[in-house]
N, C-alpha and C positions, 0 to 999 in steps of 0.2 A: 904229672907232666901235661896231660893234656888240656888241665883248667889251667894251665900256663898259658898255652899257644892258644889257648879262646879269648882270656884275658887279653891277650898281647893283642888280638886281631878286632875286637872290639873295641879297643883303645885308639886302635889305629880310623878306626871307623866314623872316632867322636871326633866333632871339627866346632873347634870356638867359633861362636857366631859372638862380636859386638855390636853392638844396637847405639847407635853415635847420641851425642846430647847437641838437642835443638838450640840454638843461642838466637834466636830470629826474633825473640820477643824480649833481650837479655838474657842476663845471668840466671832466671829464673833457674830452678830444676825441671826440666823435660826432656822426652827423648821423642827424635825424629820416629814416625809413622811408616818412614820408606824401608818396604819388605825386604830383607834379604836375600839373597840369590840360595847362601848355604841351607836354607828353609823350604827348599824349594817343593820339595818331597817329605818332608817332617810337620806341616802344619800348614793349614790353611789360609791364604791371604787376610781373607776378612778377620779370624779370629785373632791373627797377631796383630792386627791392625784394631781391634777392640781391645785390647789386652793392653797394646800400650797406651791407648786415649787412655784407660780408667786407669793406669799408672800417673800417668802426666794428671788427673783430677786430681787422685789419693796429694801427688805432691803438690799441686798449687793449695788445695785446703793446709796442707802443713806451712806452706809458705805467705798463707795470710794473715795480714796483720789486722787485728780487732783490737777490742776493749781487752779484751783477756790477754793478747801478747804484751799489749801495754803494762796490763799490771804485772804481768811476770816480771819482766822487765824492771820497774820500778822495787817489785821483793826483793828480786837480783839484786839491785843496785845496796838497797837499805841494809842488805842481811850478807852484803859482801861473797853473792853467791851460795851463801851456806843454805838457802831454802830450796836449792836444787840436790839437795841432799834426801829433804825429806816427800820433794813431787817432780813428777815429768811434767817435762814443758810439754806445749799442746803443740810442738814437733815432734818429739820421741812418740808420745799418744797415736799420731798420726805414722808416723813411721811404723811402728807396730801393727796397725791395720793395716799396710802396707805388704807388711812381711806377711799376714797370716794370709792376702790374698795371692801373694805369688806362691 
């Protein structure tokens, strides 16, 4: 019972913080830099404030278009999709190092 009512109070304790998306430059993928208040006491300005620039970096590299999204694009096109079977696009690539750094 007691890792009940610790459980319970600790739960009560967690408070959703969302982190809004920046649309000031379009649709891109970004997320606004402006600190949260619920953060207030849980983490330091500067470091959320670095944390989310190298977020917004991770996603505009995913979201650049080169030679290489070109020709993905173009296998897409010829193989009717099915060559996303056998590779990640160099979004998922990118998203993946995404996720290993949060």
């Amino acid at each position: 019972m007691h890792n009940l009512q610790e459980l319970r109070r600790s739960a009560s304790l967690a408070t959703k913080v969302f982190i809004q998306r920046d649309y000031s430059e379009g649709t891109m993928c970004q997320f606004q830099t402006k600190f949260p208040p619920e953060l207030d006491s849980r983490i330091e300005k500067q470091l959320f404030e670095e944390t989310v620039k190298t977020l917004n970096m991770y996603y505009m590299e995913a979201e650049k278009i080169g030679g290489s999204s070109y020709l993905e694009g173009c296998l897409a096109c010829a193989t009717a999709y099915f060559i996303f079977l056998c590779m990640e696009t160099h979004y998922e690539k990118v998203s993946c190092s995404t996720a290993l750094y949060v």
